[in-house]
C-alpha positions in Angstrom: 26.6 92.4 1.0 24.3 90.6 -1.6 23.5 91.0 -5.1 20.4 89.6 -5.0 17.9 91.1 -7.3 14.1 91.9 -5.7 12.8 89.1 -7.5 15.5 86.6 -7.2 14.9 83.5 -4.4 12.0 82.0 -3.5 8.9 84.4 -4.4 6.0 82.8 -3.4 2.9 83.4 -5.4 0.6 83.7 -2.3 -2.7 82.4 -2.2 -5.5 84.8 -0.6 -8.1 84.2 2.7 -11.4 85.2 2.3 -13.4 85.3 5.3 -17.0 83.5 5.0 -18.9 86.0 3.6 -16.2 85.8 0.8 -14.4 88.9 1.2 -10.9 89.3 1.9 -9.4 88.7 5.4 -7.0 90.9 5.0 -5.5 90.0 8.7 -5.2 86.5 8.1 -3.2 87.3 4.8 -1.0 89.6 6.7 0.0 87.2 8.9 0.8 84.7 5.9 2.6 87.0 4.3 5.1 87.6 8.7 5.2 84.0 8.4 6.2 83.0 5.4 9.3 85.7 5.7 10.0 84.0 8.7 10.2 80.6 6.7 13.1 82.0 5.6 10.9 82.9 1.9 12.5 86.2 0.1 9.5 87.8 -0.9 5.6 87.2 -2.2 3.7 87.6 -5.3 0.1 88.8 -4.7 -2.3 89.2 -7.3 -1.3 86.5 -9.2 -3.6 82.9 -10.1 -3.0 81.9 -6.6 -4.5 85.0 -5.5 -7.5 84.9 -7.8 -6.6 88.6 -9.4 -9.3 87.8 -12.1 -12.3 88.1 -8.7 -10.9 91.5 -7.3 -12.0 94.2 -8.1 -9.1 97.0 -8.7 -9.8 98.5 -5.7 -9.1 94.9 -3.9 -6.0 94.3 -5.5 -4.4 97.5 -4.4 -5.6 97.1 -1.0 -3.3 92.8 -1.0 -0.6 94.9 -2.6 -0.7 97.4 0.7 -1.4 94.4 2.9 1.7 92.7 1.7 3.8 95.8 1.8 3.1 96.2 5.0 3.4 93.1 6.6 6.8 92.5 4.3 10.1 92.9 6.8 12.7 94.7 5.2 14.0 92.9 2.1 11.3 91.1 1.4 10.2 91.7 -1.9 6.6 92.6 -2.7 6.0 91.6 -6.7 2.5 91.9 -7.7 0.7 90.4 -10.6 0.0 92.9 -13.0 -2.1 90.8 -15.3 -5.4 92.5 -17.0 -7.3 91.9 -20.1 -6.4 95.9 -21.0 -3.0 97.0 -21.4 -4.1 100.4 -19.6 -5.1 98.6 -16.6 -1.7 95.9 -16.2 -0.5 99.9 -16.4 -2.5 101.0 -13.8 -1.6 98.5 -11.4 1.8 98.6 -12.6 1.7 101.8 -11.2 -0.5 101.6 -8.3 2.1 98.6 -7.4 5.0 101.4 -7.5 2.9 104.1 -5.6 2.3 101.5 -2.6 6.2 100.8 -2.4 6.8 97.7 -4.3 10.2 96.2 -5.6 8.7 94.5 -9.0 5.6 93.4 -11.0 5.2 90.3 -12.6 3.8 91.0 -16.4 1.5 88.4 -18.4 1.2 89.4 -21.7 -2.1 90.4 -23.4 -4.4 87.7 -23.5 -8.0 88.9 -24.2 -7.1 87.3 -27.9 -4.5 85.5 -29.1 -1.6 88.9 -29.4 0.7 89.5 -32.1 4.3 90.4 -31.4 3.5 94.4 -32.1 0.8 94.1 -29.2 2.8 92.3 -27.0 5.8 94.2 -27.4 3.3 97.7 -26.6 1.7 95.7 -23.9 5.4 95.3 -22.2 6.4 99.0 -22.9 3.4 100.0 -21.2 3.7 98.5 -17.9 7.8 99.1 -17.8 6.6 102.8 -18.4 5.6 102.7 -14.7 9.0 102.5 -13.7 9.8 99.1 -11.8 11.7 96.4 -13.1 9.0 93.8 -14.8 9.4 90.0 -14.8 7.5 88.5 -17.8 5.2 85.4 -16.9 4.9 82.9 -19.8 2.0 80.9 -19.1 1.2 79.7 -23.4 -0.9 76.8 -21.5 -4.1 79.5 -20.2 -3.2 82.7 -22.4 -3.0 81.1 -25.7 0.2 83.4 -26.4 3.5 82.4 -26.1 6.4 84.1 -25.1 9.1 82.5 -27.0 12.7 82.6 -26.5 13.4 85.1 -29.3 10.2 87.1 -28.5 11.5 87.4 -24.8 15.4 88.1 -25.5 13.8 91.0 -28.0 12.2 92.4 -24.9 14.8 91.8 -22.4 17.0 93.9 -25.0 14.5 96.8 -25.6 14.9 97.0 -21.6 11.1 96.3 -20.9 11.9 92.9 -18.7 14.3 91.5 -16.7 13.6 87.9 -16.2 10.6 85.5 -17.3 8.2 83.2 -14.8 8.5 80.2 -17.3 5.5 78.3 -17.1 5.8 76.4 -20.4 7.1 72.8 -18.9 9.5 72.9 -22.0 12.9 73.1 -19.5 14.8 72.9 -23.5 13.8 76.7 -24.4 15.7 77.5 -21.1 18.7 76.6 -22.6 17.9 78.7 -26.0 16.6 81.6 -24.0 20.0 81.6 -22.0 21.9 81.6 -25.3 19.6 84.3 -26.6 19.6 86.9 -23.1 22.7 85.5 -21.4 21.7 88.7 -18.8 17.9 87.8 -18.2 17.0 86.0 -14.9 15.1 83.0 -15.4 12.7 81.9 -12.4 11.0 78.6 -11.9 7.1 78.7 -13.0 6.0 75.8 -12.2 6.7 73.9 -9.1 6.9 70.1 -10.6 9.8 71.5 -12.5 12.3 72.9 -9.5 15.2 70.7 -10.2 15.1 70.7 -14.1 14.7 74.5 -14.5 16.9 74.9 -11.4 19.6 73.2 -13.1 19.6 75.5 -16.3 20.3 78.4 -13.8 17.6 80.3 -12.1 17.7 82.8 -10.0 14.6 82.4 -8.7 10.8 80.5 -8.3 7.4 81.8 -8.0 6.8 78.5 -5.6 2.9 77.4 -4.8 3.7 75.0 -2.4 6.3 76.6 -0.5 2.8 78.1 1.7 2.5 74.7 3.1 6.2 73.2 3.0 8.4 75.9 3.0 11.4 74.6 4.9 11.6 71.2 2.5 11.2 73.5 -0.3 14.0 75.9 0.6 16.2 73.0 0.8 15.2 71.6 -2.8 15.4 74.8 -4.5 18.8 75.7 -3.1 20.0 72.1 -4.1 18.8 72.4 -7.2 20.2 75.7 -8.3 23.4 74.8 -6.3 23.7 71.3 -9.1 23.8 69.3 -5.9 21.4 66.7 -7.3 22.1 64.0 -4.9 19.8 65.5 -2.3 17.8 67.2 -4.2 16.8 64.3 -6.6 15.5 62.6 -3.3 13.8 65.1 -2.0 11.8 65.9 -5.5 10.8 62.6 -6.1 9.1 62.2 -2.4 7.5 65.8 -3.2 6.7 65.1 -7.0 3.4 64.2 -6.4 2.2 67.2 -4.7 3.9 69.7 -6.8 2.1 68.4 -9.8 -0.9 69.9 -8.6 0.7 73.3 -8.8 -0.1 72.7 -12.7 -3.5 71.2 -12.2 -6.7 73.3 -13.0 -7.7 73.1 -9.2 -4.1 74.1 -7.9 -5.5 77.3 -5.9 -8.1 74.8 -3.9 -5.3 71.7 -3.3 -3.0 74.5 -2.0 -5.2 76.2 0.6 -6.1 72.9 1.7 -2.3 72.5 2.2 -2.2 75.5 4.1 -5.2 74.7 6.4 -3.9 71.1 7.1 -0.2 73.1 8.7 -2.9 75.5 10.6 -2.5 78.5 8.2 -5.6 79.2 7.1 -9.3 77.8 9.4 -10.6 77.2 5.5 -9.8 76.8 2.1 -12.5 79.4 0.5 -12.3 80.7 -2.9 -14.2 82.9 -4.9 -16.8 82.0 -7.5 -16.1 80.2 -10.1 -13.7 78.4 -8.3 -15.4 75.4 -6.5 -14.3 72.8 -3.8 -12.2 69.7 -5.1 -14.7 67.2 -5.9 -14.0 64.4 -2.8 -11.5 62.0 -4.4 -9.9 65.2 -5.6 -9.6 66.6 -1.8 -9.2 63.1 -0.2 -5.9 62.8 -2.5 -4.3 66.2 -1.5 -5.4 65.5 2.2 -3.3 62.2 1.8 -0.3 63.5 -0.1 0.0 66.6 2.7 -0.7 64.3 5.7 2.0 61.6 4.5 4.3 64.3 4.0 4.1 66.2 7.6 4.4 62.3 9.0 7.9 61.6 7.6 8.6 65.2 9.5 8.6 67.9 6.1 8.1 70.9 7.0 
């Protein structure tokens, strides 16, 4: 018996294979999807930044969202991104996302212009209006609109999420936003701020890096939400490095290099206008990976 909540654990915010004519290889990310729940990961996040939502078409994000769904074992969550310029269309795949079996959607808010509170708070109602239990994703560093801790515990009471991504770096609103919600579920953003956020009490992480080190990950997200900071302090400053580019602008391209370095991907391909790490760029990743998988991470 467990009370853990669909998007409570590690979620990974899986990164997507194209094949070399740039479209998606969809068999490839089904078997990333089997692996990872064999890594002991609770569930993935497709059509999120990893998974370059803004190049696929609508068609293409509801065919990752049945890919996952299908490859997910039982209890492993599928959460999509739900992200869109229009509100009608984070609806739509709100509840395309529900039609295909999912357990959640992760929401950003409107960010086509700098929002409001009215439109974000009618941006929220319409994706909850699909039915599924929506995790906010406060990202103020890319969308220009911030999802405060009063603006969240507002929507957490009007029902329309149940936890927040919190991408801001600022572990200190944490604190306020568990003051404000006591019942909202925070979950890590940002993966070069496990242990801090971990210690304010998450319930869960969106992890990047967890594609390509998922075992050493597990064990320094459990440590950190457990408050068993002697081993995961260690463990965070050997992996500090490489989780900072989780926040870089080139974060999609160091991770699939990650993930073709373990032998999970034959290439680290993204979509237009995404481009290949410039060679010091690559050369420190490949370094940062490689030292990593000597001293035996996993």
């Amino acid at each position: 018996m467990t009370d853990r909540k669909p998007w409570h654990g590690i979620i990974v915010a899986s990164s997507l294979p194209f094949r070399e004519d740039l479209e998606i290889d969809h068999e490839a990310y089904a078997a990333d999807v089997a692996w990872l729940a064999e890594q002991g990961c609770d569930g993935v996040a497709p059509n999120g930044s990893l998974g370059e939502y803004q190049s696929l078409s609508w068609q293409e994000r509801d065919a990752v969202v049945a890919t996952a769904i299908d490859a997910a074992p039982e209890g492993f969550t599928v959460m999509p991104g739900v992200g869109a310029y229009s509100g009608r269309e984070s609806l739509r795949h709100a509840q395309a996302a529900r039609d295909l079996g999912a357990q959640a959607v992760m929401a950003l808010p409107p960010n086509a212009y700098r929002a409001d509170e009215r439109a974000i708070l009618e941006h929220f109602e319409l994706i909850a209006s699909a039915g599924l239990p929506v995790t906010a994703y406060n990202n103020p560093l890319d969308t220009k609109v911030d999802l405060t801790p009063r603006l969240l515990a507002k929507l957490h009471h009007e029902g329309l999420v149940v936890g927040v991504k919190e991408f801001s770096g600022d572990v200190r609103r944490c604190y306020e936003l568990a003051e404000l919600a006591p019942g909202m579920d925070l979950i890590i953003g940002t993966d070069d701020s496990v242990l801090e956020v971990g210690l304010c009490g998450a319930k869960g992480w969106v992890a990047g890096f967890s594609q390509v080190f998922p075992q050493a990950t597990r064990t320094l997200y459990e440590a950190s939400v457990a408050g068993d900071v002697a081993t995961a302090l260690p463990l965070y400053r050997e992996l500090h490095a490489l989780l900072r580019w989780d926040t870089k602008t080139e974060f999609v391209q160091a991770i699939k290099i990650g993930q073709e370095m373990i032998g999970r991907a034959p290439h680290a391909r993204c979509r237009p206008p995404r481009q290949p790490l410039l060679p010091e760029q690559e050369a420190e990743v490949r370094s940062l990976v490689q030292r990593h998988l000597d001293a035996g991470l996993r």
